[in-house]
C-alpha positions in Angstrom: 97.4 100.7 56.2 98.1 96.9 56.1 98.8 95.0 58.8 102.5 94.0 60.3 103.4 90.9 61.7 106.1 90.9 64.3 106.0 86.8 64.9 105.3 87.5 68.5 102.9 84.9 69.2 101.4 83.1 72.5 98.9 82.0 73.9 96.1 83.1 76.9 93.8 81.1 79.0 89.8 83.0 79.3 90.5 85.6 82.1 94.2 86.2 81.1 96.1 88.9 81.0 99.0 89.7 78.8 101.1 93.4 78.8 104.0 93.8 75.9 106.7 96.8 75.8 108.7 97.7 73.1 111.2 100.3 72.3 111.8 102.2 68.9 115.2 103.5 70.4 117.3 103.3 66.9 114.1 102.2 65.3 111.9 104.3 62.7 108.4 105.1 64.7 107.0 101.8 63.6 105.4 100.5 67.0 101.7 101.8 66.3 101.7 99.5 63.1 102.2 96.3 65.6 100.2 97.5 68.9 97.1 95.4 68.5 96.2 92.0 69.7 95.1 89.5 66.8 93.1 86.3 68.5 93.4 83.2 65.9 90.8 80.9 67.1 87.4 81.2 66.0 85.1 82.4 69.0 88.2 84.1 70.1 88.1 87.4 71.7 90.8 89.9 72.7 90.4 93.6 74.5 92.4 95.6 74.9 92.8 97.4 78.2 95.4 99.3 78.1 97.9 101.6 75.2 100.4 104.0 75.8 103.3 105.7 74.0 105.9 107.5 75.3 108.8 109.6 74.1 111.6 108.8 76.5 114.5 111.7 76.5 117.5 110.5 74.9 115.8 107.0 74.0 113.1 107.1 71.6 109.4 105.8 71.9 108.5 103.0 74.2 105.2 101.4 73.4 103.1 99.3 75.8 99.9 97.2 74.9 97.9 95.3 77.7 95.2 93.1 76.7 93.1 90.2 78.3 90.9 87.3 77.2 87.0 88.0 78.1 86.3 84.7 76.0 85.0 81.8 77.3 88.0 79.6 75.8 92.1 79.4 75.5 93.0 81.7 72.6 96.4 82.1 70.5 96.9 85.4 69.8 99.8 87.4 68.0 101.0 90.6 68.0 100.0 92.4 64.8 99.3 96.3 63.5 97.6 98.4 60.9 96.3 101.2 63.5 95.4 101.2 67.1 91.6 101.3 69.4 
């Protein structure tokens, strides 16, 4: 599966934490194809801590993605897919 790129992008200083939602509702099932944290720097290193999907009555799937910095440096990062931990 390739990867997806939703041009969510940021940055996290080492120790960080960052947690992302998103909602399918009207959506096709798409959200495990961008629920994994891509770190651009070299040396860069992103876990992730938490994943979850849910299938909300009447809404649709709500994804959530937590994920922290255990480098030793400031790190952009961006939201991107292709399968999930």
């Amino acid at each position: 599966m390739a990867a997806f790129a939703t041009g969510i992008i940021g940055t996290v200083a080492p120790g960080g934490v960052i947690t992302w939602n998103w909602h399918a509702q009207g959506y096709a099932d798409i959200g495990v194809l961008v629920l994994m944290a891509h770190p651009y720097n070299p040396g860069g290193r992103l876990d992730v801590i938490m994943q979850r999907k849910e299938n909300v009555p009447g809404f649709g799937f709500r994804y959530g993605l937590t994920f922290k910095n255990t480098g030793t440096q400031s790190t952009n990062w961006a939201l991107e897919g292709g399968g999930v931990v």
